[in-house]
BATI-187186 format. One record per residue (C-alpha): x, y, z; residue number from 1; residue in one letter. Coordinates in nm, 4 decimals. Layout:
# residues N
[[X, Y, Z], NUM, 'a']
...
This chain:
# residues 286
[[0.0000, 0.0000, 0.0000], 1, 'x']
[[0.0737, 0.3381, -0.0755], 2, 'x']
[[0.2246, 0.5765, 0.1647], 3, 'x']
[[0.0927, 0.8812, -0.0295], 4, 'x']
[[-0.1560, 1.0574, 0.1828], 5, 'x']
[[-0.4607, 1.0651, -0.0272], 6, 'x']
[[-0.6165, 1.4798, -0.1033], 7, 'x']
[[-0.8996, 1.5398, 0.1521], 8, 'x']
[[-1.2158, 1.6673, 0.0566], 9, 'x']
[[-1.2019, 1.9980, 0.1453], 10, 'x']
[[-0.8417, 1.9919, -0.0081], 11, 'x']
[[-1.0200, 1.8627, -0.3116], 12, 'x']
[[-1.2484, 2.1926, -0.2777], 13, 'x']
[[-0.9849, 2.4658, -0.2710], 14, 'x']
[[-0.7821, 2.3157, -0.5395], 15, 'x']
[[-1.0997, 2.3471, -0.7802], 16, 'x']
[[-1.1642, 2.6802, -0.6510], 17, 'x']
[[-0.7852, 2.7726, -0.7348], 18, 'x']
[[-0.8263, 2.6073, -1.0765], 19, 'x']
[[-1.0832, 2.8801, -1.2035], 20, 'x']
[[-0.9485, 3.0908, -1.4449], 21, 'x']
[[-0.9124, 3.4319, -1.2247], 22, 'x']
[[-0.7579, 3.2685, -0.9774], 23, 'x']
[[-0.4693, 3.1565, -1.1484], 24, 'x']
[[-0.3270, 3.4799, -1.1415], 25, 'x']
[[-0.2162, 3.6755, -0.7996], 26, 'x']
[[-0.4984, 3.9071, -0.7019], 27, 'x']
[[-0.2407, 4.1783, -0.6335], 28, 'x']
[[0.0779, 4.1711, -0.8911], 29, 'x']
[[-0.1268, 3.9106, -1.1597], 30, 'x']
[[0.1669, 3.6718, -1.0812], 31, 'x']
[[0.0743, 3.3381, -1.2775], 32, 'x']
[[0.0344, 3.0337, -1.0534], 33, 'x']
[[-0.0074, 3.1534, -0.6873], 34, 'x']
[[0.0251, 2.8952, -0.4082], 35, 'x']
[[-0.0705, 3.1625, -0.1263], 36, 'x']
[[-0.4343, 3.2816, -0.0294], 37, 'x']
[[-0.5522, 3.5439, 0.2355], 38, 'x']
[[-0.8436, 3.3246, 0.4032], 39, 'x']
[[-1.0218, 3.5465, 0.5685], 40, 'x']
[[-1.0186, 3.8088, 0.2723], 41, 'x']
[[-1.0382, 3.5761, -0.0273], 42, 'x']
[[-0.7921, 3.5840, -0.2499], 43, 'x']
[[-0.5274, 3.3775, -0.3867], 44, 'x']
[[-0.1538, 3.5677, -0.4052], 45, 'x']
[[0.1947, 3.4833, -0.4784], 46, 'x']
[[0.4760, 3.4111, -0.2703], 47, 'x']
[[0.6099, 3.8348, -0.2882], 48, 'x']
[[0.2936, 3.9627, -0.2065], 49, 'x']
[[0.2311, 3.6867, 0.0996], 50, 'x']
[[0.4837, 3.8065, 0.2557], 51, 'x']
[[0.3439, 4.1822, 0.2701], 52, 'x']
[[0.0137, 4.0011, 0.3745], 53, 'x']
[[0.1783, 3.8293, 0.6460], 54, 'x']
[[0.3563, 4.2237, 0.7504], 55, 'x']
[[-0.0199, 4.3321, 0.7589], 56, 'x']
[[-0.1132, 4.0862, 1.0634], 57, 'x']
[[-0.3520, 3.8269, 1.0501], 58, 'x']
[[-0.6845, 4.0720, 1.1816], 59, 'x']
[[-0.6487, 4.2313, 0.7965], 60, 'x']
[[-0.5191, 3.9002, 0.6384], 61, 'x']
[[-0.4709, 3.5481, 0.7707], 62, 'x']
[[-0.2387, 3.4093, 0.4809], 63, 'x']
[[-0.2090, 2.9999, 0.4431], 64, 'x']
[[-0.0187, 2.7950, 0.1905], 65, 'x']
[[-0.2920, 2.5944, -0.0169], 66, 'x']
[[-0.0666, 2.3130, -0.0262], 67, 'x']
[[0.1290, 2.3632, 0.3319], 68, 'x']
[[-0.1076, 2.4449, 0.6027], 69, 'x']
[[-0.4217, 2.2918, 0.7231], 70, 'x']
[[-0.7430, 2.4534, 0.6434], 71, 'x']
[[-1.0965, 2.4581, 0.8197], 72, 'x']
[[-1.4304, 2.3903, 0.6591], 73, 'x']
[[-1.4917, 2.7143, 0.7266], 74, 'x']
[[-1.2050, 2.8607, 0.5722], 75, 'x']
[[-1.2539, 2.6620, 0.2636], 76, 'x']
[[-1.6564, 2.7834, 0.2513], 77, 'x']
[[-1.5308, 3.1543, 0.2906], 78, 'x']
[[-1.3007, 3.1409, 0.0021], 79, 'x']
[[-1.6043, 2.9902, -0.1735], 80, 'x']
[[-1.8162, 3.2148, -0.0714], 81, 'x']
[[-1.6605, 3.5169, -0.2039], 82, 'x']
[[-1.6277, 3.3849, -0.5389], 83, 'x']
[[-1.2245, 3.3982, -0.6311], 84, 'x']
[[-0.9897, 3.6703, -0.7178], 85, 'x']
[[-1.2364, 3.8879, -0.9340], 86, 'x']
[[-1.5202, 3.9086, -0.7360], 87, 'x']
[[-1.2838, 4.0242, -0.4468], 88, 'x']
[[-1.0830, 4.2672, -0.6833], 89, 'x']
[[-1.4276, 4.4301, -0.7740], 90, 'x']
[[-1.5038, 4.5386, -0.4142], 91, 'x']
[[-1.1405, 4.6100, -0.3350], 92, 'x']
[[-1.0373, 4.7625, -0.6874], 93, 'x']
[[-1.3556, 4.9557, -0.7279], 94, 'x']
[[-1.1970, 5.3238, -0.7035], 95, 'x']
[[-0.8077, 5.2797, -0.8257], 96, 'x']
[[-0.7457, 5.6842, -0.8715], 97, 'x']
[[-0.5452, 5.7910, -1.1233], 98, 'x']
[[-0.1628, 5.7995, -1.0705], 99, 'x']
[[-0.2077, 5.4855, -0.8572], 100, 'x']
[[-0.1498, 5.1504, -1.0236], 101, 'x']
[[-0.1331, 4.8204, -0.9716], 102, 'x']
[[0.1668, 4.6427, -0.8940], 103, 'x']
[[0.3076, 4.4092, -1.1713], 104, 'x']
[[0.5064, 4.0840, -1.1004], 105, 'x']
[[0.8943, 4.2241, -1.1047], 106, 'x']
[[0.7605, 4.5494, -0.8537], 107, 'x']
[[0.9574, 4.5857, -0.5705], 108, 'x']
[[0.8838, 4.5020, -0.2702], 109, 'x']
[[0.7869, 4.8929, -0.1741], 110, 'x']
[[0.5668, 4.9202, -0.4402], 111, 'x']
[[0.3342, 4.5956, -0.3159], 112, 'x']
[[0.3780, 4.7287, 0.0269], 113, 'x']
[[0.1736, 5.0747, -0.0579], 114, 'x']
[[-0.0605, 4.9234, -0.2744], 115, 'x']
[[-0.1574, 4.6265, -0.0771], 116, 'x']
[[-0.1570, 4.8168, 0.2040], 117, 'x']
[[-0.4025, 5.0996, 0.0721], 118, 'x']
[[-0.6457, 4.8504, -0.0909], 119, 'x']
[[-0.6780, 4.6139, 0.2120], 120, 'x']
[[-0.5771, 4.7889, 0.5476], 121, 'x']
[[-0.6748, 5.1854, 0.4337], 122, 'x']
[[-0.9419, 5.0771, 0.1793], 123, 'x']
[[-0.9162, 5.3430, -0.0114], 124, 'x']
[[-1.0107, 5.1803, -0.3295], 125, 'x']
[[-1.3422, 5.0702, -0.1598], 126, 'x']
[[-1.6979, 5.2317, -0.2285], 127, 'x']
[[-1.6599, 5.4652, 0.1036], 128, 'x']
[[-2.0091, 5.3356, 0.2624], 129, 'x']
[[-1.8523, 4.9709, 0.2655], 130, 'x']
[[-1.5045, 5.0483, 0.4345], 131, 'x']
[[-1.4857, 4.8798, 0.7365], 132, 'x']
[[-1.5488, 5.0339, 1.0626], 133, 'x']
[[-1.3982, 4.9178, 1.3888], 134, 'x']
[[-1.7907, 4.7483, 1.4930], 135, 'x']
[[-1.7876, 4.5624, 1.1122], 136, 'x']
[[-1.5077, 4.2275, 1.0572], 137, 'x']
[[-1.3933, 4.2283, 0.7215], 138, 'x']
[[-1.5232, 3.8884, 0.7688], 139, 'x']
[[-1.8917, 3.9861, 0.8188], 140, 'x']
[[-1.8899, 4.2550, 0.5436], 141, 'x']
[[-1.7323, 3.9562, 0.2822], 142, 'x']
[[-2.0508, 3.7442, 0.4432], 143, 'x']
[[-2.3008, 3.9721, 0.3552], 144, 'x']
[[-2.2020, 4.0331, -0.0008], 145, 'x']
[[-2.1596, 3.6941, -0.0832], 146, 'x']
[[-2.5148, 3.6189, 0.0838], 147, 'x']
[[-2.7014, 3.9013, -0.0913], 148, 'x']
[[-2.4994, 3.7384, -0.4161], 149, 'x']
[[-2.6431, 3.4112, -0.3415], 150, 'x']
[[-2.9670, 3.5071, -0.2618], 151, 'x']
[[-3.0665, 3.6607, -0.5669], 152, 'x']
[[-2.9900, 3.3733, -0.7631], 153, 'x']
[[-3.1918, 3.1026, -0.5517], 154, 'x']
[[-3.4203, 3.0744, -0.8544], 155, 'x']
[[-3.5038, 2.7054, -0.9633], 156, 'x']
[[-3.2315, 2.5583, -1.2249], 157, 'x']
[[-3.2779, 2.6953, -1.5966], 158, 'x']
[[-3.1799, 2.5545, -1.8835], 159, 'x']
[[-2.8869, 2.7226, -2.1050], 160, 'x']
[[-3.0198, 3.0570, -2.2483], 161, 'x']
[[-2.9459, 3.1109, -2.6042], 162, 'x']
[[-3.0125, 3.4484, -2.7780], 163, 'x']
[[-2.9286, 3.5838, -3.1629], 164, 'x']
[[-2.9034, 3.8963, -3.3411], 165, 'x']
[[-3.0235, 3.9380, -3.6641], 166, 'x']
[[-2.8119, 3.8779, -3.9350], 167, 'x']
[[-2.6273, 4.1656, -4.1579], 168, 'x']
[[-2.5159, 4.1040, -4.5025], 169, 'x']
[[-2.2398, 4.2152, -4.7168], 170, 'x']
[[-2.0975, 4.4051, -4.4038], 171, 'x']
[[-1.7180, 4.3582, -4.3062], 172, 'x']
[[-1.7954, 4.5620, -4.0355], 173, 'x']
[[-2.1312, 4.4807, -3.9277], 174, 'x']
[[-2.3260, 4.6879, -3.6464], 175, 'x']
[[-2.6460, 4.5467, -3.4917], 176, 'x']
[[-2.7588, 4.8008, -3.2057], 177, 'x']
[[-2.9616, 4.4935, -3.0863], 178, 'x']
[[-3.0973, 4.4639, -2.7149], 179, 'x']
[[-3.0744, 4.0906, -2.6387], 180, 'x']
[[-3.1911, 3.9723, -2.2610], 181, 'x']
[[-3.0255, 3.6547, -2.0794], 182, 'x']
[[-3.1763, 3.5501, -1.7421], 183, 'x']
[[-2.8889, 3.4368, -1.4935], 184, 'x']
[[-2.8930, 3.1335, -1.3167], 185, 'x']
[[-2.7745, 3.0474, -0.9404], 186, 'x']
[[-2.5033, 2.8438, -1.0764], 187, 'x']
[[-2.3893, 3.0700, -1.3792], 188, 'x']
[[-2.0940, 3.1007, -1.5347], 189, 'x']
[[-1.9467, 3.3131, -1.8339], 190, 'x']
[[-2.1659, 3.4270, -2.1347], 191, 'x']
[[-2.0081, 3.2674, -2.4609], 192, 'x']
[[-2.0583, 3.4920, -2.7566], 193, 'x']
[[-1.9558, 3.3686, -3.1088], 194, 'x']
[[-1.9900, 3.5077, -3.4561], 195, 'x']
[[-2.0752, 3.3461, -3.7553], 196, 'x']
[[-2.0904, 3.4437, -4.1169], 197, 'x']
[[-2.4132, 3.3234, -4.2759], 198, 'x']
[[-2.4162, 3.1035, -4.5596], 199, 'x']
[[-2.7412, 3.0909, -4.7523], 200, 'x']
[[-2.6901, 2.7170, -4.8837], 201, 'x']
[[-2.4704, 2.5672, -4.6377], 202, 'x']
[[-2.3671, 2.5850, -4.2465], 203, 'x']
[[-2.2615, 2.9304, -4.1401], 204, 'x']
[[-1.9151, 2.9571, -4.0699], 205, 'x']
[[-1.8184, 3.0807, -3.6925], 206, 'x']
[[-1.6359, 3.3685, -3.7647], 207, 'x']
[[-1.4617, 3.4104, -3.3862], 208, 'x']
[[-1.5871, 3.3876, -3.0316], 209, 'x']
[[-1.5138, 3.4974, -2.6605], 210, 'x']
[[-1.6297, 3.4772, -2.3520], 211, 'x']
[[-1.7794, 3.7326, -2.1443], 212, 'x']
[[-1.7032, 3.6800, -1.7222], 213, 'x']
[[-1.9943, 3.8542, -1.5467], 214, 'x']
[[-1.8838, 3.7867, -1.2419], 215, 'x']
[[-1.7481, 4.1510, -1.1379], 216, 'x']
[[-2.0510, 4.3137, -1.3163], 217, 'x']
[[-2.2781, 4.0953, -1.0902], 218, 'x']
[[-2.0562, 4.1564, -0.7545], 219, 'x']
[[-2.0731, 4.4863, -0.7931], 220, 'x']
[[-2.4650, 4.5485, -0.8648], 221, 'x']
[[-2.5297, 4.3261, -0.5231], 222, 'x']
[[-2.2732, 4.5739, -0.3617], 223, 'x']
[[-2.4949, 4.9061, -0.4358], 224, 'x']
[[-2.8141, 4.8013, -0.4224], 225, 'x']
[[-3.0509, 5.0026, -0.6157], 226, 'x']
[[-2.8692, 5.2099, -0.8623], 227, 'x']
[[-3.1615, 5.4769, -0.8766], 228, 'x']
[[-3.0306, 5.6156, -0.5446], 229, 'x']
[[-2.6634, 5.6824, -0.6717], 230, 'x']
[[-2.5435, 5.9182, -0.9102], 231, 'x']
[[-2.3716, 5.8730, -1.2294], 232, 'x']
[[-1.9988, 5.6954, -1.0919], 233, 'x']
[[-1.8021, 5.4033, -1.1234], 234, 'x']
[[-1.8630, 5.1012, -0.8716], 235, 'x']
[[-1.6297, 4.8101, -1.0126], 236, 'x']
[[-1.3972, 4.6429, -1.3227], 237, 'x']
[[-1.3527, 4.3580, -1.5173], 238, 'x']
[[-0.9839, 4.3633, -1.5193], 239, 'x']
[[-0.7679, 4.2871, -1.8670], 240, 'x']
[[-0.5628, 3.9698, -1.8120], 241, 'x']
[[-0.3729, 3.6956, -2.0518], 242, 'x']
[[-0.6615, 3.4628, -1.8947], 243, 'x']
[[-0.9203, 3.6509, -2.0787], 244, 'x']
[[-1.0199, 3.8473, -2.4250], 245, 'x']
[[-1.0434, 4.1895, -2.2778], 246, 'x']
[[-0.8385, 4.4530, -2.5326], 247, 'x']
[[-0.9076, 4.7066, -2.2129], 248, 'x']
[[-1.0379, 4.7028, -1.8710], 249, 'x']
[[-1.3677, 4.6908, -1.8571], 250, 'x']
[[-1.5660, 4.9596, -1.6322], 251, 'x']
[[-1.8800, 4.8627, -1.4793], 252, 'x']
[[-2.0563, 5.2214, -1.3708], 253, 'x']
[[-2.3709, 5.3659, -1.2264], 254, 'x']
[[-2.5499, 5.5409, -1.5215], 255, 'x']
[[-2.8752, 5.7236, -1.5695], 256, 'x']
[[-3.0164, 5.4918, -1.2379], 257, 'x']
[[-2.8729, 5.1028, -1.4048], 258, 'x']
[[-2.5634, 4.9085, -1.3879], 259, 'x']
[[-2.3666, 4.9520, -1.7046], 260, 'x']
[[-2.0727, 4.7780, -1.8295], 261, 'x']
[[-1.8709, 4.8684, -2.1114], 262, 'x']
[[-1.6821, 4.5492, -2.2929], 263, 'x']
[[-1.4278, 4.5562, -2.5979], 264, 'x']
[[-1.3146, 4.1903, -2.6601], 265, 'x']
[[-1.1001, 4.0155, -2.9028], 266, 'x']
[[-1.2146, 3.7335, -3.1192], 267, 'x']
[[-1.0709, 3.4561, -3.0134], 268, 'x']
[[-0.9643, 3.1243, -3.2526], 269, 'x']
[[-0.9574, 3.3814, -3.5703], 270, 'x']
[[-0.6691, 3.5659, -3.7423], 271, 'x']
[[-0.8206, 3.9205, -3.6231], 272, 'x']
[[-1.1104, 4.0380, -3.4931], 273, 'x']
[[-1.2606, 4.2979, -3.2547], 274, 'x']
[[-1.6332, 4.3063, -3.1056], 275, 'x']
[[-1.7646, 4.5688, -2.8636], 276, 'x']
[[-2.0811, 4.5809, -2.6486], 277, 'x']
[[-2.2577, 4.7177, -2.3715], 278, 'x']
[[-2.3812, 4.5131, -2.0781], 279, 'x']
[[-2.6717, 4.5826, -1.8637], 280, 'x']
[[-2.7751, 4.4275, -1.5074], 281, 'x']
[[-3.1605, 4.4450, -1.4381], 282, 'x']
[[-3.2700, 4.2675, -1.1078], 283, 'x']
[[-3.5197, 3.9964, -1.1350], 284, 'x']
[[-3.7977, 4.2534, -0.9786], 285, 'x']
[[-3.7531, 4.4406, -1.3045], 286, 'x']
């Protein structure tokens, strides 16, 4: 027999959880392949910024190895619960000023320091009405968001939702200005978009695809509430990664009373290509 200790469950758990696509990438630096994760806020990180976690103290961020340390059911469910790196990064990353940017993977050591410090322990990138008081945990504010997430998707399961445009001929450039609605599921992932050019007598040829992460854009919208009560501003962003399609970040704002989110992607398995379109989050009470 064996004397390989066989993966526990809940090891099983955070492994998947580290296996989704935004998580493969540090939350603070976008580091490929992080092996570090604040429990208590999160996020998955690499070994430079764990150790300005770790300089933080473990009431801001209690940072375990994922393949070291032993973690609780609890801890696991928490990391679950807030969804992975980009549903954290669009609470935390919500209001990056301009002059201030993110670290990349070769900053120095001073550089992650002020960042990491001012987006977790200052939380000055935060919406100001959800930085954390001294009678609110970090912990309790991470519970609630994830709960109101949760909540509004305790529909019964759905079947796949499949909407299309119409089609536009003889156009190398084609623009629909098309309002197409997709109801989200509780266990949603990422919309899959894909372009075809239509062939009269035979199957259309796809033309390109990508995939659209809603994630942030759905994080956020929990976060505010109703949007009627805010002015026009910016609440969160889809970040640009090499994980995804994004030619830019992607801002999701406050506009006119809805949740808006501007998206410019590039077509993916084709030579070139470029699509752009505009995202909008209505509540099921709408």
């Amino acid at each position: 027999m064996s004397g390989v200790k066989k993966p526990t469950s809940a090891n099983g758990r955070l492994k998947s959880l580290l296996n989704q696509t935004d998580n493969r990438i540090c939350a603070d630096c976008s580091a490929p392949d992080p092996k570090w994760a604040s429990a208590n806020i999160g996020v998955f990180i690499c070994l430079k910024c764990c150790g300005v976690h770790r300089s933080l103290g473990a009431h801001i961020s209690k940072v375990l190895s994922v393949a070291l340390d032993e973690w609780s059911d609890d801890e696991i469910d928490a990391m679950i619960e807030v969804g992975g790196n980009s549903s954290a990064n669009a609470i935390y990353e919500a209001y990056i000023p301009e002059g201030c940017s993110k670290p990349g993977p070769d900053a120095s050591n001073g550089e992650r320091r002020r960042f990491i410090r001012a987006k977790y322990e200052l939380q000055e990138f935060l919406k100001p009405s959800l930085r954390i008081t001294s009678g609110k945990s970090s912990a309790s504010i991470r519970s609630s968001f994830s709960k109101r997430i949760l909540d509004s998707f305790r529909l019964k399961p759905s079947k796949k939702s499949t909407v299309q445009t119409s089609i536009v001929k003889s156009n190398l450039n084609p623009v629909w200005n098309e309002e197409l609605t997709l109801s989200v599921p509780h266990n949603f992932g990422p919309v899959k978009l894909q372009v075809y050019d239509h062939d009269t007598f035979s199957a259309d040829d796809i033309m390109g695809e990508a995939e659209i992460d809603i994630q942030p854009l759905i994080t956020s919208a929990m976060a505010y509430g109703d949007p009627e009560m805010f002015g026009n501003m910016q609440i969160g962003k889809w970040l640009k990664s090499h994980d995804n399609a994004l030619i830019e970040d992607s801002i999701i704002n406050i506009a006119e009373g809805k949740v808006k989110q501007d998206v410019s992607l590039k077509l993916q398995n084709v030579e070139s290509g470029e699509i752009y379109l505009k995202v909008e989050w209505l509540p099921v009470d709408q």
